[in-house]
N, C-alpha and C positions, 0 to 999 in steps of 0.2 A: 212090029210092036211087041214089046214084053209085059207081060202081064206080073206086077210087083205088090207086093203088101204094102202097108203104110211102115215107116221107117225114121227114127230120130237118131241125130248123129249126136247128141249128148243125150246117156240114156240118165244123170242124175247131177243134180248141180243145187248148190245153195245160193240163195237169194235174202239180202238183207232192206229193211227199211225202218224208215223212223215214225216211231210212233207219232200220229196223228197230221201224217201227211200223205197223200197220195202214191202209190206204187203200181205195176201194172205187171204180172206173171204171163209168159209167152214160149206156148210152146208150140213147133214148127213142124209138120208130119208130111213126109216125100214118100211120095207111091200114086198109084192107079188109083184116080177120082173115079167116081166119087168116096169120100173120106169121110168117118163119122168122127166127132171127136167128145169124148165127155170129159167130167172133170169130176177127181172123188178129193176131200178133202181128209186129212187122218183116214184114210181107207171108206172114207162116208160117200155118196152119192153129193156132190153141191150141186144147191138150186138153189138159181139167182135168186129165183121170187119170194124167199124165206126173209133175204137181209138184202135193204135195197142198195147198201152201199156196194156189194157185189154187181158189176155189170161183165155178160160174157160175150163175146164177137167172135165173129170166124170172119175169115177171106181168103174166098180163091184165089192160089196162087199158080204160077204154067205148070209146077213140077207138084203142088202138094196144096195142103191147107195150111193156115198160121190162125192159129187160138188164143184169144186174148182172156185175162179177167181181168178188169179194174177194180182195183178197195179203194173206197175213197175213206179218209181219215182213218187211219190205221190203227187199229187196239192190240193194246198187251195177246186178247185170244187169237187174233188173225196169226199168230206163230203157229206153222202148224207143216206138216206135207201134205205138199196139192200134186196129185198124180192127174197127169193128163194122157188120156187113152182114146189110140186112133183104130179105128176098123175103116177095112172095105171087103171088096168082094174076095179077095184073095190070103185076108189074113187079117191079123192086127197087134198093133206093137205098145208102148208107153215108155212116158219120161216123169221121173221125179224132181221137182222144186221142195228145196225144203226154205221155206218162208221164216226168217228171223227178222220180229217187229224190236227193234233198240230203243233203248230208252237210257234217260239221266238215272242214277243208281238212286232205289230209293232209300230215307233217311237211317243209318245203322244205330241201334237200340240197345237199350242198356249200358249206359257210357257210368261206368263206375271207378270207384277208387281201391285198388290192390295194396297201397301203399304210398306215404309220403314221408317228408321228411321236411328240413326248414328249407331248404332251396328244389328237392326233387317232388316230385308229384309219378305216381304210378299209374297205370289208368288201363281199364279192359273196356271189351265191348261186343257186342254180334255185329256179325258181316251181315248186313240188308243183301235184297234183291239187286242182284246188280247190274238191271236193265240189260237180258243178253250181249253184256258186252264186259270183258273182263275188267275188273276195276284196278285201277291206275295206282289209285296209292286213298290215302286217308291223308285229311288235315286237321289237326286239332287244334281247334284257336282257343284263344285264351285271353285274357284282358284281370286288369284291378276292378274288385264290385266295385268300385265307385265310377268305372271308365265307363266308353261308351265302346260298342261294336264299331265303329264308327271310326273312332279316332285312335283309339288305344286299344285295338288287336294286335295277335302277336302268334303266330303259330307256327309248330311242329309237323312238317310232313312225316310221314308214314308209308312204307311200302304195301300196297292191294290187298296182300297175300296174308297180313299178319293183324292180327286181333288185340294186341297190348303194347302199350310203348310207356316210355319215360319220357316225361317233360323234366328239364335243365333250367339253371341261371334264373330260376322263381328268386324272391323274395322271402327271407323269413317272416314269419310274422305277419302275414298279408293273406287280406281272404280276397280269392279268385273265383271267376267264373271260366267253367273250361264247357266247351262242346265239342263235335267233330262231326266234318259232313266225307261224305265218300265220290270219289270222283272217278270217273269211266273216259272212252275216246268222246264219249257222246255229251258229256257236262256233267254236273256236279250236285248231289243232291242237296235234301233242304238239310239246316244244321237238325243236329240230335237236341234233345232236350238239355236245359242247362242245368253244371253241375256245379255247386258251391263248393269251394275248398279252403282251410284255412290252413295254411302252412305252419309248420313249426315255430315255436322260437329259437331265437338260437342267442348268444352273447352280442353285445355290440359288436359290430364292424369297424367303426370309427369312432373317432377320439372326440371329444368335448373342441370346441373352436372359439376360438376367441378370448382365451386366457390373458388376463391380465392380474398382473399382481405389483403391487406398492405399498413402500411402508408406509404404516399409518404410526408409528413412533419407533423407539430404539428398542420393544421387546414384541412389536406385533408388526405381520400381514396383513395386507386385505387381497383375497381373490377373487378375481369374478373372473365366468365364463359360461358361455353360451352351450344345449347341448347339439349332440352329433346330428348332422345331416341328416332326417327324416331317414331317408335310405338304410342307413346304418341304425338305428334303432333295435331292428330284429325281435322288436316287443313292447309290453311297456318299460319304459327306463324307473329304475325304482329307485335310484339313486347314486350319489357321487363319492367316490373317493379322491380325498385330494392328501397328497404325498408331499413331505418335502424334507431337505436333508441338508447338510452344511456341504459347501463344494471345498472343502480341504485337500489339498495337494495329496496325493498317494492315499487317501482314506475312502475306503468305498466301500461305507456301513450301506443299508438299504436303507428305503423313503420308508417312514412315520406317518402314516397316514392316519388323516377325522375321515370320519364318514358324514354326508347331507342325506338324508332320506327324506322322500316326502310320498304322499299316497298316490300322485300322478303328476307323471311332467306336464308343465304348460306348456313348455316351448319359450319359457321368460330367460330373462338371464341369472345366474344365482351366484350368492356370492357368502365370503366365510373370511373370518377371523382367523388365523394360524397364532397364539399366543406364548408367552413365557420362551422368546428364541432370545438369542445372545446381541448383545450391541452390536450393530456397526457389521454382521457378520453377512457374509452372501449365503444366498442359500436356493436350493433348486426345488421347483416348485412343478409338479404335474398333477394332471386330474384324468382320470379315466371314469366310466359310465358303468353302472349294472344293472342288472336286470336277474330275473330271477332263477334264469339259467348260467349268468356269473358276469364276471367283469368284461371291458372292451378293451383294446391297445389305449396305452398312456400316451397323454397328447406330449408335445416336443419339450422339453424342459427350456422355463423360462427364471434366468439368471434374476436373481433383485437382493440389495442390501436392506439390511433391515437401519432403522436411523441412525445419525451419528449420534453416540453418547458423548457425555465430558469425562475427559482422561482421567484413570484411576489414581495415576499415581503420577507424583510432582517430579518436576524437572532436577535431574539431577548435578553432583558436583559443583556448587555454589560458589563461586570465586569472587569476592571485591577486591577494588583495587582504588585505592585513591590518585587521581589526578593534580586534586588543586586545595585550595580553601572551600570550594564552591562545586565541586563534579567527583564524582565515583563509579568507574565502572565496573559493570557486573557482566559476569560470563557464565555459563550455564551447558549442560549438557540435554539433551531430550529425554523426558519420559523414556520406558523400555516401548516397544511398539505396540506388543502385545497389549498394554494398558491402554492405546490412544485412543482407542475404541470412535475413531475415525480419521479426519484429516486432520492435523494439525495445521490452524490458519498462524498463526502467531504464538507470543505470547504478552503478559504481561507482568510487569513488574510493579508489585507494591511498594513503596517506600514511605518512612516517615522519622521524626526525631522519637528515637529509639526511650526518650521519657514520657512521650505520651502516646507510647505506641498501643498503650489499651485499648484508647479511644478511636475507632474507625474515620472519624470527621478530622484528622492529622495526615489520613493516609494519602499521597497520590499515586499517580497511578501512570506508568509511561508502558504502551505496546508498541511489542518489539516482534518483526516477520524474520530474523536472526535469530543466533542462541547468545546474542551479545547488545548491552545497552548501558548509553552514558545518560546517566542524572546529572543536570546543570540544576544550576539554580539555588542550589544549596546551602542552606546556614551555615557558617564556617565554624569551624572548631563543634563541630556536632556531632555528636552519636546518633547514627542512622541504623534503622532497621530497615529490612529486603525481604520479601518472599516473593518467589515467583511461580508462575501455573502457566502451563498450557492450555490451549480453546481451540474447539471445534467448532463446529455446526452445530452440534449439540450441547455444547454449553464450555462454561468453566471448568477448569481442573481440580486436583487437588494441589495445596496450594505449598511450599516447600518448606522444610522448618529454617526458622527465623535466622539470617545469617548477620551480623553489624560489622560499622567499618568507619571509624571518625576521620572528619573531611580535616584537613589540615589548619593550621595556624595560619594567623594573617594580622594585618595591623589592628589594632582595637579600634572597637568607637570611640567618642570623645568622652568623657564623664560625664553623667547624667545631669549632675548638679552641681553648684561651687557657691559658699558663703565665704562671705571676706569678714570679720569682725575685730573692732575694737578691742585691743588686751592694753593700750597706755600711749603716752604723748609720743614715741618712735616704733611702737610696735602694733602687728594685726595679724588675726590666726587666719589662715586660711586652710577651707574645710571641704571636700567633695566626697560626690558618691563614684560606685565605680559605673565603668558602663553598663549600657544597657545591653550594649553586645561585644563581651570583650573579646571574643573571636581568638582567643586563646589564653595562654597564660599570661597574667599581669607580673610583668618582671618591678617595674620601678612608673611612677609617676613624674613626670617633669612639670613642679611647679613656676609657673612664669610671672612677672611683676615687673610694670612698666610704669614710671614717672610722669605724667600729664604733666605739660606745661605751656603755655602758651606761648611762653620768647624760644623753646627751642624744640625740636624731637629729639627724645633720648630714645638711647639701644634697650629692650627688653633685657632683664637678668634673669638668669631661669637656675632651680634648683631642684638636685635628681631627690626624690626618696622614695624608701622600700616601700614596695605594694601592700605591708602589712599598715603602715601607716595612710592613714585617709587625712591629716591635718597637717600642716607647716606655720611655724608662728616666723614670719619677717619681722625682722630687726633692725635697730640702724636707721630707722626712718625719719626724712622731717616731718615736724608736728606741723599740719593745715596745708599740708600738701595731699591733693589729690594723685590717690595710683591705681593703677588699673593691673588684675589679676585674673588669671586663666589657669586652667591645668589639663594638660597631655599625658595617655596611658601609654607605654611603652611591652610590648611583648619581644618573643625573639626574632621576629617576624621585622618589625620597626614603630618608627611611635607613630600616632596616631594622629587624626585632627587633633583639634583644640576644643576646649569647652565652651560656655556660651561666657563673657567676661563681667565681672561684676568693677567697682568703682569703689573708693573708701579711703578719706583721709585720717590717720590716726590723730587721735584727741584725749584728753585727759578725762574727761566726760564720757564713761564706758555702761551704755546701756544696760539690763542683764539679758544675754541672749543666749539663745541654745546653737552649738557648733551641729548638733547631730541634724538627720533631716526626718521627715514622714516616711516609715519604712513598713513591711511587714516582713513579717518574721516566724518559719515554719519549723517546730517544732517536736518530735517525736516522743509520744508519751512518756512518762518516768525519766526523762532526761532532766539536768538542767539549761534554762537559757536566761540572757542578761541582755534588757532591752536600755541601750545605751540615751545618755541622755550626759551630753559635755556642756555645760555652761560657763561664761563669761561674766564679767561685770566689775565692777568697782562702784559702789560699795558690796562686797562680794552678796549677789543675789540669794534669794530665799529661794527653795526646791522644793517641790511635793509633787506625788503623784498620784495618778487616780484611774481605775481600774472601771470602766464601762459606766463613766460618769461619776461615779461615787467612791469618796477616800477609803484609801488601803489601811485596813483597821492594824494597830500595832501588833495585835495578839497571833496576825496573820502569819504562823511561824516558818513557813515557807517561802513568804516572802518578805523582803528585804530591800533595803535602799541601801547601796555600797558608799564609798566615800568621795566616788569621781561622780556621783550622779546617778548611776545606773539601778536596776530595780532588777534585781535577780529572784528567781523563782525556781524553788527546786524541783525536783520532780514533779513536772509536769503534767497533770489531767486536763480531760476536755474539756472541766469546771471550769479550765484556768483560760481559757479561748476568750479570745475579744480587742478590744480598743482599750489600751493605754497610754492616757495621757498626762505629759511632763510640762508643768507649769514653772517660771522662773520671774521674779522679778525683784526691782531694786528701786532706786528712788526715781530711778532716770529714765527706766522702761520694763517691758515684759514681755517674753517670749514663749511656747511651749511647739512641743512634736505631736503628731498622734502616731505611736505605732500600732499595727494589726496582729494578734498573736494567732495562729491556728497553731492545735495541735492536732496532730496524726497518728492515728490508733487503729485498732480496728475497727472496719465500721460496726454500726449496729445492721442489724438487718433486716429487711423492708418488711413492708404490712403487705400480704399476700392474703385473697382473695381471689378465689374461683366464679369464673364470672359465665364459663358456658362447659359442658360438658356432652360430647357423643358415645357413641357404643365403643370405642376403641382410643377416645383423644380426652384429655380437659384442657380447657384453656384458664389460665392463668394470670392476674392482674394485680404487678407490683407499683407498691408507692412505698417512698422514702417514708421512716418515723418520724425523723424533725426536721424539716425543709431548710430550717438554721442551719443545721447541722454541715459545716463546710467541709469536713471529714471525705477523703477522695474515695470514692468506688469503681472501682475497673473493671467488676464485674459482676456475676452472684453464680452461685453453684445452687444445684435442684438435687435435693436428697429426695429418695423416695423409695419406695418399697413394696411388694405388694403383703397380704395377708399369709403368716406362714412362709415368708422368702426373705430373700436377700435385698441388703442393700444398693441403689444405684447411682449413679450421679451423669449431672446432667449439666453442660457451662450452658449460660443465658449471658449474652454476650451485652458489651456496657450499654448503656444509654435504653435500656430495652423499658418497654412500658408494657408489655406483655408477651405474652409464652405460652405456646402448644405443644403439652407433654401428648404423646402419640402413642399407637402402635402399645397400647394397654390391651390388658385381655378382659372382654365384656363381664361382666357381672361380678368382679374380684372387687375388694374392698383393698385401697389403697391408703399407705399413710405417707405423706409429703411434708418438709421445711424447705426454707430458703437462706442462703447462708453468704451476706455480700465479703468482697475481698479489694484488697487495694496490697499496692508494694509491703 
């Protein structure tokens, strides 16, 4: 047998455990029993009986002793070296355990801000306790204050070893909550206290959404549009720019921008007037957002025309062309384009007889989706007037100057009227007017006269005379014979119906009658005119005339009774206007005419009264001086002027019963007449 010391075959070893769990230290000593073994803690004596969570055991073993200590529930201070030392009779040896209690890293302190920006965040901090166990890394979470931990975390790992980092891909303009906890093999501590941050502003990100734009007429926009995605804000939005520019081929001026400002966005949608742009013109339209660090990208350009106007200027190169008696066609050329100031749907053509073309209630009116149109319809042998305009969407054109074009010749109508009368026992005058539409030149009359009889049918005899003659005296007749009488107009065209037929046997017993018929008779001032009055009779009949009922005084030295009958009046005044009437008569009867005289002058012109007035317009309210007055007016001209200026003029177009002089300058004293006009 050998007599040995006590002896450990590991003289020094580390031992880890987790805090607040059980662990158990074991050291094993080989030598000659008996064996004493103690236990020192940091070089201290341990006794169990101090701390009862300490429990110590031995057990014999064949070659040695084995020494326990149990710690129940393990604290931070149990880290420590536990030496365990064996005697016996021959010597004595020891083994070191050095005891590491691990723990979750406690919470790291001081989480501050080094630096930020709109999108970065800087951030420092102290490295806590890190539970004897080296630390893993750091995490900084992060969330929107309004988020929860919960739902809306978001965090930055961090390597162990390093105390400051950078947070990325923040938000401008957005206050955060940031913390960070620290984490080991063993778990992760509690978070650090929380730190608020507000990030930068920066300019918008994104663009305005939802632009919409349309015209609201031919010189205005209207915009609306929604702002940017929350996201894209980057602050408060303080306001809008909206751009826009004509989209002209090869032209690329920059956008004209209004500014919308207001003191905070809602989040509504906003909208803006663009004003004073061109007819009919496209034009491109963007909005961008700012903020008080600057503007954001322009949202996409959105194409829009502003309304169609009515074309500036009238259809050119005016071409008539007569057809017939009754059709005229018109050719035309288009407005320049530039002018059309939109689409051109059509056009239309004005037409009317070119004598009362004053009066608008003559005109009609044929459209045409051509640059060419036939007028049917037409008075024959007429002077016609034409204008024509192009139309849009937006209205009428202007309209072309006045182009005329007379429709052709054609057979006459028949004569309006025919008297047959007694001139003796073989003879009878016969007397007509002309037509009422001679449809062209009257060349010759063809007077006809047919025999009644009841034992035979006789042939009509017909006799030509010059169109200057209105009468034909037949001859040769038997006395108590019934004849029948008509008369035909003749142009170059051919002759015409027949008139309506009158009936008359010649007889020696000659009424007094008048050949002429009821006529009027239009007269232009300072002229002479000679109102006709041809009488019949045997025993030759008595004459007199009479002027608006009452006898024409002899002293009247202008007028006159000639020797055929007729009542000449020389130069003519408007005095001289009215109804004269030719009386005849004899033993055997009595006849008279009435004719109408107008004469035409100038007119007088209207009673004008002001009947309303604004800051910029008067309105205007004309009436005729003498309602009698048959005197033609086609239209009236507006003199006017203001105080210290020139004078202007203004047409007031026929038939008008009032007038809005415009576009005055407020508080100027104005002086005005009104001045009517006819051919």
């Amino acid at each position: 047998m050998v007599s040995a010391p006590p002896s450990f075959e590991i003289k020094k070893r580390t031992q880890t455990a987790l805090i607040s769990e059980n662990t158990v230290l074991q050291c094993e000593a080989k030598g000659e029993k008996p064996i004493g073994v103690l236990w020192n803690m940091n070089n201290k004596r341990l006794d169990a009986n101090v701390d009862p969570r300490y429990t110590i055991r031995e057990e014999i073993q064949g070659d040695g002793v084995l020494s326990t200590i149990s710690i129940k529930r393990t604290q931070r201070e149990d880290s420590a070296l536990f030496t365990c030392v064996a005697t016996n009779a021959f010597g004595s040896d020891d083994t070191s355990i050095n005891l590491i209690i691990q723990e979750k890293p406690e919470t790291p302190k001081g989480l501050k801000v080094l630096d930020k920006s709109g999108r970065t965040v800087k951030l420092s901090w102290q490295a806590p306790y890190n539970g004897n166990s080296n630390l893993t890394r750091y995490v900084i979470e992060f969330k929107p204050t309004k988020g929860s931990w919960r739902k809306d975390i978001d965090h930055v790992l961090v390597p162990g070893d390093q105390t400051m980092a950078g947070v990325f891909s923040l938000r401008p303009a957005t206050s955060y909550h940031f913390r960070i906890v620290a984490q080991n093999s063993i778990g992760v501590s509690e978070p650090s206290d929380t730190v608020t941050i507000e990030t930068a502003e920066e300019a918008p990100s994104g663009p305005p959404v939802d632009i919409r734009v349309s015209a609201v007429d031919q010189h205005t926009l209207k915009v609306s549009w929604k702002p940017p995605l929350t996201e894209h804000w980057n602050g408060d939005i303080l306001g809008y720019y909206v751009g826009y520019k004509k989209t002209v081929h090869g032209d690329d001026k920059p956008y004209l921008f209004e500014t919308v400002e207001f003191i905070k966005e809602q989040g509504h949608e906003h909208r803006l007037q663009i004003s004073n742009l061109e007819v009919f013109t496209e034009y491109a339209v963007v909005v961008q957002a700012f903020n008080k660090i600057g503007q954001g990208p322009m949202s996409d350009e959105v194409l829009v025309h502003t309304a169609e106007g009515a074309p500036t200027m009238p259809p050119e190169d005016i071409h008539m062309a007569t057809l017939s008696s009754q059709s005229i066609k018109v050719t035309w050329a288009s407005p320049p384009l530039v002018s059309a100031n939109g689409v051109i749907k059509g056009y239309k053509v004005v037409y009317g007889p070119s004598v009362t073309w004053y009066d608008p209630s003559t005109h009609d009116t044929k459209i045409s989706s051509d640059t060419e149109a036939e007028l049917t319809g037409l008075k024959k042998y007429t002077n016609y007037s034409v204008q024509v305009l192009a139309f849009t969407n937006g209205g009428d054109g202007v309209k072309s100057p006045v182009a005329t074009s007379i429709t052709e010749q054609d057979i006459p109508g028949p004569p309006s009227s025919v008297k047959a009368l007694a001139m003796s026992g073989d003879s009878i005058l016969v007397s007509w007017q002309e037509p009422e539409e001679p449809n062209g030149i009257i060349l010759q009359y063809m007077v006809y006269m047919k025999e009644l009889s009841r034992s035979r049918d006789t042939a009509p005899r017909s006799q030509r005379v010059n169109s200057l003659q209105m009468s034909y005296q037949v001859d040769n007749l038997a006395e108590n014979t019934r004849y029948e009488f008509w008369v035909s107009a003749i142009t170059t065209i051919g002759e015409g119906p027949a008139s309506s037929k009158v009936t008359l046997s010649p007889t020696n017993r000659i009424p007094a009658k008048i050949a002429s018929f009821d006529d009027t008779f239009v007269a232009v001032a300072k002229t002479d005119v000679t109102l006709p009055c041809i009488a019949v009779g045997s025993p030759s009949p008595q004459l007199h005339w009479k002027a608006n009922g009452n006898p024409i005084s002899p002293k009247n030295n202008h007028v006159r009774q000639l020797p055929d009958g007729g009542l000449q009046i020389t130069r003519v005044s408007k005095e001289d206007a009215g109804k004269y009437t030719c009386m005849v008569n004899n033993k055997f009867g009595q006849d008279m005419v009435v004719h109408e005289l107008i004469v035409n002058g100038p007119p007088e012109p209207p009673i004008t009264s002001l009947t309303a007035q604004t800051t910029d317009s008067v309105t205007l309210k004309l009436k005729p001086k003498d309602a009698s007055d048959k005197t033609p007016v086609h239209g009236y001209t507006l003199h006017y002027k203001p105080e210290f200026g020139d004078w202007h003029t203004d047409q007031i177009p026929f038939g008008s019963e009032e007038f809005i002089l415009d576009e005055l300058v407020c508080g100027k004293e104005y002086s005005l007449y009104v001045s009517a006009y006819n051919s």
